[in-house]
C-alpha positions in Angstrom: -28.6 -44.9 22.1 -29.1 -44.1 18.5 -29.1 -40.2 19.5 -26.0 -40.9 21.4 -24.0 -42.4 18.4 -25.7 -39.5 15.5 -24.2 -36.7 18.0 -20.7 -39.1 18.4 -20.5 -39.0 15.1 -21.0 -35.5 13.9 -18.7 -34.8 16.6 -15.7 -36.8 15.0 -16.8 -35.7 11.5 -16.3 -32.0 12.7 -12.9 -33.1 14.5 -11.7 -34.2 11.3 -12.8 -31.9 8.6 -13.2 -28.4 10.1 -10.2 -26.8 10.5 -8.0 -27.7 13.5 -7.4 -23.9 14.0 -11.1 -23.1 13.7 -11.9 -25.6 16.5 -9.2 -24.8 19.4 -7.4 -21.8 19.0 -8.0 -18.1 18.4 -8.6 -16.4 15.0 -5.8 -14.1 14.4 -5.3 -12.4 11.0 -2.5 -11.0 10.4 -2.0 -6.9 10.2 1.1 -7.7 8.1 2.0 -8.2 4.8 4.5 -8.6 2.8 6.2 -5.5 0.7 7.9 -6.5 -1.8 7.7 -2.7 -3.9 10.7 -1.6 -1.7 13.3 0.2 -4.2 16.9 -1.5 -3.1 18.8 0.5 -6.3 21.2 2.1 -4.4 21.5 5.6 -6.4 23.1 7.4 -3.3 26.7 6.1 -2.8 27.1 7.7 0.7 23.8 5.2 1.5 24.0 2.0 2.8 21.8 -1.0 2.0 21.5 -4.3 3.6 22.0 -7.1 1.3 19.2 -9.4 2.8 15.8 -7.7 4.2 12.0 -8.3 4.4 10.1 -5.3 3.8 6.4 -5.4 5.5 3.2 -3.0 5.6 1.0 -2.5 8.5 -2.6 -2.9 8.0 -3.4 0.7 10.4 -7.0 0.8 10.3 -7.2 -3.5 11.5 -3.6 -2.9 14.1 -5.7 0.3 15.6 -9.2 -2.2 16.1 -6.6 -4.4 17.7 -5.7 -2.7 20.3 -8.7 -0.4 21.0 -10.6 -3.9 21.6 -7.4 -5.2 24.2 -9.3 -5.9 27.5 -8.2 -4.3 30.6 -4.9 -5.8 32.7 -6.2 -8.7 35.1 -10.0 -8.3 33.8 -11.5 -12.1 33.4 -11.2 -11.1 29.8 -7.5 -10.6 29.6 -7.4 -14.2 31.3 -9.6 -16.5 29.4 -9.4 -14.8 26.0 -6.2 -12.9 25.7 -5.7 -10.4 22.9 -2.6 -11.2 20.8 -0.4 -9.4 18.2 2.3 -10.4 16.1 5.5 -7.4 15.8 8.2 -8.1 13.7 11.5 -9.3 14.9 14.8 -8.7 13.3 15.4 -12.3 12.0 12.4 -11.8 10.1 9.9 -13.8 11.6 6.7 -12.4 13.7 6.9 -13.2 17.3 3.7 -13.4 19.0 2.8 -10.8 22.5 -0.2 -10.4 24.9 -2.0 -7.0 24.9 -3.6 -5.6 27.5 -4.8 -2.4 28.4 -3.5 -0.3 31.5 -4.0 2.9 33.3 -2.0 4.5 34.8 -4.0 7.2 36.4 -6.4 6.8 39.7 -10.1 6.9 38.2 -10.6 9.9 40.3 -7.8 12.1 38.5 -8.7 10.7 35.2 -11.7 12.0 35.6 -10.4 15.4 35.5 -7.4 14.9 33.4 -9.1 12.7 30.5 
């Protein structure tokens, strides 16, 4: 019984000070940052510039490791650990989509066609 309550205990002290993220849901870093060395002097006055914008910069290298690591469509992988990434969207946010990898040859022609 003692064994029973040490183990209960660890348990809830984990619960409550690991981080909730780092218990339940999958680590995603983000290939995005922010860019705020964009040059908004308008110099040119044929250009146009938007009054309001958020300028970002894709990590390649870490986006490219992304989706070379994307498990194939309706593989067990794709299902129970899905590979995410985060595009942005015109309101400025970063909306979240599944990635999976698809082929769209027969193995037989891919073969010969790689």
């Amino acid at each position: 019984m003692k064994i029973l309550t040490k183990l209960f205990l660890i348990a809830l002290l984990m619960f409550f000070f690991l981080d909730q993220n780092m218990l339940f849901s999958q680590v995603n870093y983000s290939v995005w940052s922010d860019n705020s060395g964009i040059n908004s002097k308008n110099t040119d006055s044929k250009r146009v510039l938007p009054l309001k914008y958020r300028g970002l910069k894709l990590n390649l290298n870490s986006f490219r490791n992304i989706l070379n690591s994307a498990p194939f469509e309706f593989s067990d992988r794709s299902v129970n650990s899905p590979q995410i990434i985060e595009l942005p969207m015109p309101d400025g946010s970063l909306s979240k989509f599944y990635v999976t990898e698809y082929s769209m040859m027969e193995p037989g022609l891919a073969s010969q066609f790689p």
